[in-house]
N, C-alpha and C positions, 0 to 999 in steps of 0.2 A: 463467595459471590457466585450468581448464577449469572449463564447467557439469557436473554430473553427469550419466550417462545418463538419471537418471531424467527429467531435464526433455523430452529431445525426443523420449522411448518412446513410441508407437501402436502397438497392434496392426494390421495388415492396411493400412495404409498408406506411401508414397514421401516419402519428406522432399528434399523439392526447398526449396536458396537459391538468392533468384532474387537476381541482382546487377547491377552495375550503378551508372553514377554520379546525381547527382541530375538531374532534371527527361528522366531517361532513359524515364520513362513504367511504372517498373515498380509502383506503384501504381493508377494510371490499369488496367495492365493484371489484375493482383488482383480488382479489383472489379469488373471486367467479364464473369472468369471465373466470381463468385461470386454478381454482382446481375443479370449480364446488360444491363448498362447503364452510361451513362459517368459519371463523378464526377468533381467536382473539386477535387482532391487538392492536398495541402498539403504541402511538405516531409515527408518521417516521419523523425518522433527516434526514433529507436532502431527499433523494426519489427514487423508486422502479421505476421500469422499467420491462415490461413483453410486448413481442407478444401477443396479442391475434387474432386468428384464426377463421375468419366468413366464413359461408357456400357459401355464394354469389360470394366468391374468394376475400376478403380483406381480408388483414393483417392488425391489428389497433397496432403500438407502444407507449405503453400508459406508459407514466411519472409520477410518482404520488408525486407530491412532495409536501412534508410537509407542516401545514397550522398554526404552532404554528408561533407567533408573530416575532420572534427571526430569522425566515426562509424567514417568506414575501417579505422583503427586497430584496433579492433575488432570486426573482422569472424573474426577467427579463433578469436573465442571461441561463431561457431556454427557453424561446420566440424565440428564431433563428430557423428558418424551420420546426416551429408549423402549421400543417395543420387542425387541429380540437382542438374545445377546449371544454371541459364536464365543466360543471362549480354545484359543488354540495351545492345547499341551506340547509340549517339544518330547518327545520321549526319548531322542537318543541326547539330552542336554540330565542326566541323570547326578551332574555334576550342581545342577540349580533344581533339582528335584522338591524341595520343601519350599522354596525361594515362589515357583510357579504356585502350589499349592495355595500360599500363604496369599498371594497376588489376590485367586477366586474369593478364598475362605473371608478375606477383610471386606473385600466389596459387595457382595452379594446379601449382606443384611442389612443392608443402606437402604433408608424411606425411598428414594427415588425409584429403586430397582427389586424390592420386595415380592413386586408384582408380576415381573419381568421375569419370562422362560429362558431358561439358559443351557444352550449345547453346549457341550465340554466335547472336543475335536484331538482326537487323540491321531494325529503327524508325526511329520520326518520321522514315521518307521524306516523308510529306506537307509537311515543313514545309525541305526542302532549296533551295539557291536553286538556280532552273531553268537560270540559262546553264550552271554547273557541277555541275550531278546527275550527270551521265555522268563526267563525270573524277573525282571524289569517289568514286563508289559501286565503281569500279576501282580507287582507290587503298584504301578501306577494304576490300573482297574479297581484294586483294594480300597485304596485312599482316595478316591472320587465315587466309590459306590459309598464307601461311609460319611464322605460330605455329602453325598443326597440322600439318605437316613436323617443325617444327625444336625441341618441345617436350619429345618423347621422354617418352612418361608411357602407361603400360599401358593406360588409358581412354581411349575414343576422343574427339576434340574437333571436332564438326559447324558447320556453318556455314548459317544459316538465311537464305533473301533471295527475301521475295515480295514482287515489285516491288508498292510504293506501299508496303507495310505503318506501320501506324502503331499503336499502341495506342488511338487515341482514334478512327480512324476505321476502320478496317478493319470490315466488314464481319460477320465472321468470326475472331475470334482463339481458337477454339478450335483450330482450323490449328495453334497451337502446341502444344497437348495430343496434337495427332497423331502431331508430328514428334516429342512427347517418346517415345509408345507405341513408334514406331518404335526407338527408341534402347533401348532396355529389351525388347524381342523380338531374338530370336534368330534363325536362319534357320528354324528349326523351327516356329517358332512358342512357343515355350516362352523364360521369364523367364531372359535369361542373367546374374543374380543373385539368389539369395534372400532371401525379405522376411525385417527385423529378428526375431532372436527376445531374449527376455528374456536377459541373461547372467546365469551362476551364477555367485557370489560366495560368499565365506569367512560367508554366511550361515546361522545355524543351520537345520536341519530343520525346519517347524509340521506340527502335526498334531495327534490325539488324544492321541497318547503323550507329546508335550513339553507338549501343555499340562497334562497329568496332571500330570508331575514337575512344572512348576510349580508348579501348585496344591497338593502334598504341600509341597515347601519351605516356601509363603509361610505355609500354616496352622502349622509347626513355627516356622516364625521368629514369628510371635505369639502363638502359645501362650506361648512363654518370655519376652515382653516383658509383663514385669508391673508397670513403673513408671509411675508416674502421668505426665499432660501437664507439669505444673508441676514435679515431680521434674527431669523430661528435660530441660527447658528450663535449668533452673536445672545441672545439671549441664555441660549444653552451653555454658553463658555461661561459668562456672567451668574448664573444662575439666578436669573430675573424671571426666567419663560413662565409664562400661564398660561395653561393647566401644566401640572404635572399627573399626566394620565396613561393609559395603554396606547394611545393612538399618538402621540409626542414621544413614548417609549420607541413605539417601531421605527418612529422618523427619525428620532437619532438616531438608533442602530443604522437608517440606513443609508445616513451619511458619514458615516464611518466604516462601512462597509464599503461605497464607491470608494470613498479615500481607499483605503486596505486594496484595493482591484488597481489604483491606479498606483499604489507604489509597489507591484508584486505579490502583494500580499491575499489571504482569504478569511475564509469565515474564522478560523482561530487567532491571526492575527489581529482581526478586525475583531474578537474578542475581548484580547487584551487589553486592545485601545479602550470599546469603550467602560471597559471594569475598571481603569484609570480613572475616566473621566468620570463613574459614578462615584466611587470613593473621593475624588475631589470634591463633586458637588457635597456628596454629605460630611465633609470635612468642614466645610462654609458654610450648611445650612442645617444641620441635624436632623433638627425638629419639619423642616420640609420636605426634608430626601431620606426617609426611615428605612429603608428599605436595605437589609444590609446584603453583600454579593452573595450570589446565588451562580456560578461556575456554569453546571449545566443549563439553569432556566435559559440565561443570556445566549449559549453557543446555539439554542435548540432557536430561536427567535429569532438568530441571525442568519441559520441555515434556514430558516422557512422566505425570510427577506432573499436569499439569493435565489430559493426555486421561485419565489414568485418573481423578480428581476428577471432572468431568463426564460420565463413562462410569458412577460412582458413583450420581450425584446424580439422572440419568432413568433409570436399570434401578432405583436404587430409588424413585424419585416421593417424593423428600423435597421438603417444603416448608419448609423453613428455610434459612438460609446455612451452608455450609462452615465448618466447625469443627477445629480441631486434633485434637479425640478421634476424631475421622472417619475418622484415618489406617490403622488394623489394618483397619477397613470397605473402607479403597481399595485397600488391598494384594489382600485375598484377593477382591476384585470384579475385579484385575487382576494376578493372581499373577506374570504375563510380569515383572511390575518387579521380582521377584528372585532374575531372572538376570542376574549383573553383567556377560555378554558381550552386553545385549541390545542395545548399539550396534552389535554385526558385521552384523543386521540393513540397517545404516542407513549404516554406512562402510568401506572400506575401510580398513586399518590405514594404509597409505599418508596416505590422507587425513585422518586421524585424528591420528596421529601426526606430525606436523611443527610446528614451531615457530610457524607462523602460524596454526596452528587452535590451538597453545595463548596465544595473547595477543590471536585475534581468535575472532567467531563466524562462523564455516564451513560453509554445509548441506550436506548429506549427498550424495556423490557414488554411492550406491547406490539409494537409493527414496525420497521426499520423506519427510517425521517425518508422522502420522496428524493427522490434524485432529478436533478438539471439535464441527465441525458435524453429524459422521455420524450418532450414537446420537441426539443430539438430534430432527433432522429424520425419522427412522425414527421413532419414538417419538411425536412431536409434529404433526409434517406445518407444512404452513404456514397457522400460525395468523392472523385477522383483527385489520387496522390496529386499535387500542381508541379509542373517541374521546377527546380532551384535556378534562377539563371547563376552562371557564374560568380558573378561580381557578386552578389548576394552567399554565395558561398563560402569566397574569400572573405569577405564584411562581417559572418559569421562566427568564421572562425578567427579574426582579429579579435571579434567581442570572446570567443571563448580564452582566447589567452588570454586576453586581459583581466575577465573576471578571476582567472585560474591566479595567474600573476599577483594581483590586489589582495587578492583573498589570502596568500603563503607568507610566511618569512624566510624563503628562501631568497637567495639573490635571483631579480630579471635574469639576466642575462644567460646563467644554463636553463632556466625553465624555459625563455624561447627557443634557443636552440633546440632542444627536446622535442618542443611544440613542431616546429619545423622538419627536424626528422621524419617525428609522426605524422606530417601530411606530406611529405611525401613518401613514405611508404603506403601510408594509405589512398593516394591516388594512383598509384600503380597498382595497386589491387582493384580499386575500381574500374580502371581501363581498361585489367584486364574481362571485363564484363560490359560494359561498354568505351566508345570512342566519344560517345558525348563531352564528355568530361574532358577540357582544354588537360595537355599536359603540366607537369609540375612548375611553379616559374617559382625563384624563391627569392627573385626582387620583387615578384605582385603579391605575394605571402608575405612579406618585413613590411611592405609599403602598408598592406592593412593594417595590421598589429600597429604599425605606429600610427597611424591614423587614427585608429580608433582609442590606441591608451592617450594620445592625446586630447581627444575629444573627452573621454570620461573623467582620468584626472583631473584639467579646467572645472569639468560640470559639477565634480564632486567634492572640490576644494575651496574652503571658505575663502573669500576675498579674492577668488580670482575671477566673479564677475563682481560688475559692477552695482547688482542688487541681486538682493538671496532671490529673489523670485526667479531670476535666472539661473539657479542653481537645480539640479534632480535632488531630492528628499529623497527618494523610492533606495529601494536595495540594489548596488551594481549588480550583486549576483543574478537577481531576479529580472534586469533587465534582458528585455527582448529585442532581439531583431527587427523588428517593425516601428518601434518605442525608438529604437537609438538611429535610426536612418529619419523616423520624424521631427525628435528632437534637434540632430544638427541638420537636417532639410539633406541626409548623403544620398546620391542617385546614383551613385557606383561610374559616375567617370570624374571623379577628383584625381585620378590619376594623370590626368590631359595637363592638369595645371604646374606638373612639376616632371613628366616624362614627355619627350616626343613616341610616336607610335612605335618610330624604328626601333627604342631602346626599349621600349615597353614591351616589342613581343620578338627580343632578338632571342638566338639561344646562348648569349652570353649571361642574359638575364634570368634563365632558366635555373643556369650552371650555377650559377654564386648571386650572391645581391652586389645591383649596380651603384650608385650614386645616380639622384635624377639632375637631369642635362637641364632643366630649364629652372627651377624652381627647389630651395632647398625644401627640405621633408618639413613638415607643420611640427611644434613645441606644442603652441595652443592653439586652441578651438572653440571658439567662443559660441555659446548658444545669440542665438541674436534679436530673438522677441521671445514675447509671453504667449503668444501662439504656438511657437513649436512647443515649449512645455506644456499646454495644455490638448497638443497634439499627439505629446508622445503620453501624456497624464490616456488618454483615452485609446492608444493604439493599447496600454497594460491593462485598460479595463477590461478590451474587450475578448486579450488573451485569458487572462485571471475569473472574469465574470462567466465563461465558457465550460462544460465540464470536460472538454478535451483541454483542459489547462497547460502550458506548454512541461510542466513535469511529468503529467501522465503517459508520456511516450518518450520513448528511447531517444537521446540525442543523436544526431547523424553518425557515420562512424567517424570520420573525422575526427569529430569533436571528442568523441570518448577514447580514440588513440592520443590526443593533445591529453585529456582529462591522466591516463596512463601513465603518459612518459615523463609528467608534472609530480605523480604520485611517484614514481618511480624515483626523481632526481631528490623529490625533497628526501626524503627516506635517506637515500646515499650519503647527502651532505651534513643528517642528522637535523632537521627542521622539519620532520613530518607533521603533517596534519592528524589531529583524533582520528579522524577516519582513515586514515593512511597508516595508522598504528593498529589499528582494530585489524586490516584487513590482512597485515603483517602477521600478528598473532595469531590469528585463526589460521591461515597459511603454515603458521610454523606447530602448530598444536594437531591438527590434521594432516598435518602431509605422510604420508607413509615413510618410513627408513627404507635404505637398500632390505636391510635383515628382516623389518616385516613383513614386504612384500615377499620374502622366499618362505615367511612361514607357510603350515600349513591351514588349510580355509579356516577352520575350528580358531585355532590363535591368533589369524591376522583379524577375525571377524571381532573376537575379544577385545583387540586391543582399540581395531576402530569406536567399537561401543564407548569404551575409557576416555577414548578422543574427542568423540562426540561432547560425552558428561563435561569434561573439561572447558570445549570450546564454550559452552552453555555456560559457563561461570565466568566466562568473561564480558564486563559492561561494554555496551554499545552509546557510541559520545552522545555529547548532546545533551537534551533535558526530557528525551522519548527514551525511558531504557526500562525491558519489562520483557515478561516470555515471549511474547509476538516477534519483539526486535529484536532477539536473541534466536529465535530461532529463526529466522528469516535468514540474519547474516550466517551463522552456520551452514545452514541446507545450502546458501549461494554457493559458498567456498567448498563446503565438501563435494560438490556434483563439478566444480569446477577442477580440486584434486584430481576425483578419482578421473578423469580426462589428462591429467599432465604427466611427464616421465620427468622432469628434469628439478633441480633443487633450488635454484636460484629464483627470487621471490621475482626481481625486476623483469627475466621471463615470464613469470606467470604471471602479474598483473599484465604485461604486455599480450599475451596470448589469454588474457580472459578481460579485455577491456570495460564490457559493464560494469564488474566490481569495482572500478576506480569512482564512478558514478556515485555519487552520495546521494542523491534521490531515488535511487533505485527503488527503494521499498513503496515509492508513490508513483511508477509504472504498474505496482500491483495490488497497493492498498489507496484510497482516499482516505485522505490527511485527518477525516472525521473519525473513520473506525483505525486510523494506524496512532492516532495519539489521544484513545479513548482507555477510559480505566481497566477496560474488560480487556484490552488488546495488554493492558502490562500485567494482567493477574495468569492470564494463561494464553495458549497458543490459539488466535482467530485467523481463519483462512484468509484467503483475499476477497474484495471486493470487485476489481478493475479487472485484472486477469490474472487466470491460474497460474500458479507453480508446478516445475516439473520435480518431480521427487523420486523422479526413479529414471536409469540409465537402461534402454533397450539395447 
């Protein structure tokens, strides 16, 4: 499988892979090119990526991607519109001497890279043994002059050896940016190949004209839709509705879509749903509903429905939640959506059309799908942090025990305690940075937690109202702060109704939980109309419909000390969660022994390699598991190791709290490329924001 062109397209820059096995220095040399200075670098899972900036007027896009054993394999899937290749020999590594050879010799007659000029960078001399430097540095010179004889490949293959050079010490390693200018000049002086340009593809024309006809379309296809929301709906369940067309296609999708927004959910979820409901229909109709699932077409249709939804919602500065009648409003605000060829845009039929884009999701091998952040941030800029009042804080972290709680089959009662701990050591840390922050009180900490698991339990237990409609459908986990304060109508002083003020801010209350003096603590909590549900149905749309979704950012720390010390207790009592076993394992696979750390660098570095290979074979839970997810969780945990001295796990998830976070990987990936086929066949950077992959 290949990446698309669109991932490695720049304009007016050299896409150089630099390769190379590990500890061959090609990181070390990256960031020397880039910081002007040495780092020290840590194995890379998968691989870095940095501009680098030559005086001459090149831009070099240099790939660095990982050289442990576990990674090699797929190395071919960044060969697509490679114009330079650095290739870094280890020369004092004379123990992998044929191993590196073997690396060059296989890849280098590959269609991709045929064409493609290749330095061989002969390194860590510094670190050669001295009786045999001279017989060494002859035999590796020997065995790369005769693979540039005996390769036979149109591109020429150079051989770089300035005695000593080393990545970490030389002086000078811009020397190598030199040698690359020189390899890309001609005798003339001029580029003896052309920089990338964009290629044309089977994609339609834009312009004024097409968006014209667009916009005549989508106005005539709504002019004629004169059925109510509830009609359509009811037809669409049924399978009565006429027409069955592209323009009744987008309409479902995109009332399964608001659904999907208002119970937590997104475009993949909102997938699912509606690939259900087409297989139903053609279960009951055959012969009317022919059309059998197509995986990708559907996810590519529903992300085009959500950029146009949010392209909706700031061109017109609506202040309410996304609504089903919304839909004729999104159409003619984004008339492109009906043109049913508007995936040629985005794929090649090739890619499009194959069996694996119809039972998996596939991104687009022509130009990435548009993102929701663009109109937003035009329009809005970047708006200021708002402060958390208190009560919202506490309210917060109620909801996160609870969900944590709900979610475990550990018993309540240590997971709060844990929970509680960890806010109050976590508000002593933050005090000590500011005084904003009321002190610890751990009767207004129990009073939320039970406030609010009472309020959820009620909402999410059949029969404990008095019709389903008063019930939340949506996912506890996925509910939000704004969602569960609209639902049961909380304004953060329900505490009034069951504390007087004296017992509410004494410091006996602080000290221990009190019992409240007026009012025993609430069992249930009854939702109390169909407005708050459809209050809190639209405070999730409008977090979910958003591309700062509330997963794309880090939870407070609070919540991620709660998240910790839940991960931590299940583990103990032996009820851990999948993911609380994953991050065990890789913890125990990576962590360094007393005895490797006193090795010397050469052995400990060997052994981390083994370690790495290792962690990489272990599955990551869930129904997302593929080299992206593997190596993500890896790279977390080992950059989190090489930072800890001590052996006990329930320290280290406490001192590394994001790890306890299971959406982590959707602070740095969008849900579209982290649970795409390309993201489980080989290692895809981020999308949302970078990983750090090396320890300064």
């Amino acid at each position: 499988m290949k990446l698309g062109n669109w991932m490695f397209w720049r304009p007016n820059e050299r896409r150089v892979l630099l390769m190379g096995l590990d500890y061959a220095g090609k990181t070390t040399l990256l960031y020397r090119w880039l910081l002007n200075k040495t780092v020290e670098a840590i194995p890379t899972v998968g691989f870095n990526v940095e501009t680098i900036k030559y005086p001459a007027g090149y831009a070099f896009e240099v790939w660095d991607v990982g050289g442990c054993d576990k990674i090699r394999p797929l190395y071919r899937h960044y060969f697509q519109n490679t114009e330079l290749i650095i290739f870094l020999h280890n020369c004092a590594d004379m123990d992998r001497f044929d191993e590196q050879l073997d690396l060059l010799r296989n890849f280098i007659p590959d269609e991709e890279l045929r064409h493609v000029p290749v330095l061989v960078v002969l390194t860590v001399q510094d670190l050669m043994e001295p009786a045999t430097k001279d017989e060494d540095m002859a035999k590796i010179m020997a065995a790369y002059q005769d693979m540039a004889v005996s390769c036979r490949r149109p591109a020429p293959l150079r051989i770089f050896n300035s005695p000593g050079f080393s990545a970490t010490t030389t002086e000078n390693p811009n020397i190598i940016l030199d040698e690359l200018v020189k390899m890309i000049t001609d005798e003339h002086g001029g580029s003896s190949f052309s920089p990338k340009t964009n290629k044309s593809s089977d994609s339609k024309v834009s312009g004024a004209a097409t968006g014209g006809s667009d916009a005549e379309r989508a106005k005539a296809m709504a002019d004629t839709d004169v059925t109510t929301t509830d009609d359509f709906w009811r037809t669409f369940e049924d399978g009565t509705l006429e027409p069955w067309d592209h323009y009744h296609h987008l309409k479902a999708g995109f009332f399964v879509l608001v659904e999907a927004f208002e119970q937590g959910g997104g475009v993949l979820d909102a997938a699912e749903t509606f690939i259900r409901h087409l297989e139903r229909l053609r279960a009951g109709n055959p012969q009317r509903f022919r059309n059998t699932t197509h995986r990708t077409m559907t996810i590519f249709w529903l992300a085009q429905l959500h950029v146009a939804a949010s392209s909706y919602i700031h061109s017109s500065d609506i202040k309410r939640a996304l609504r089903r009648d919304d839909f004729k409003a999104v159409v003619l605000n984004s008339p492109q959506l009906t043109d049913g060829r508007l995936w040629s845009e985005y794929y090649s039929k090739g890619a499009l059309f194959n069996q694996e884009a119809k039972d998996c999701w596939c991104l687009p091998d022509l130009r990435p799908l548009p993102s929701v952040a663009a109109g937003k941030r035009q329009k809005a800029g970047h708006a200021p942090t708002a402060t958390v009042a208190d009560a919202d804080r506490l309210i917060g972290f109620g909801l996160t025990v609870v969900q944590q709680t709900m979610s475990s089959k550990a018993r309540r009662g240590p997971i709060v305690k844990a929970a509680l701990d960890a806010l109050m050591s976590s508000t002593m840390r933050e005090r000590t940075v500011t005084t904003a922050i009321p002190p610890y009180s751990e009767t207004q900490a129990y009073f939320w937690v039970q406030l609010v698991h009472a309020a959820i339990a009620t909402a999410t237990t059949p029969g404990a109202n008095k019709t389903a409609s008063l019930q939340w459908s949506g996912s506890v986990e996925s509910l939000t702060l704004p969602a569960l304060k609209a639902l049961f109508g909380i304004t953060g002083d329900e505490w009034r109704e069951h504390y007087s003020a004296k017992l509410w801010e004494s410091l006996g209350a602080r000290m221990q939980f009190q019992p409240p003096d007026k009012k025993p603590l609430p069992n249930v909590i009854a939702v109390s109309d169909h407005t708050r549900v459809g209050a809190a149905r639209g405070a999730m749309a409008r977090s979910y419909a958003a591309e700062d979704e509330p997963r794309s950012e880090l939870p407070p720390p609070k919540d991620l000390a709660v998240m910790a010390a839940v991960l931590a207790q299940e583990l103990a009592d032996g009820s851990g969660s999948d993911h609380g076993r994953m991050i065990q394992a890789l913890f125990r696979t990576l962590q360094p022994s007393v005895e490797d750390r006193g090795q010397d660098p050469r052995g400990h570095r060997k052994r981390r390699s083994l370690a790495i290979a290792e962690g990489l074979e272990l599955p990551c839970p869930g129904i997302i598991d593929g080299s992206t997810q593997r190596m993500f969780w890896v790279q977390q945990v080992l950059l989190a190791v090489e930072s800890f001295e001590g052996a006990d796990f329930g320290d280290f998830i406490r001192s590394n709290v994001h790890l306890a976070y299971k959406d982590l990987p959707l602070v740095h990936y969008s849900p579209m490329l982290w649970a795409s086929q390309e993201a489980k066949a080989v290692y895809l950077g981020p999308d949302r924001k970078s990983l750090s992959s090396f320890i300064i």
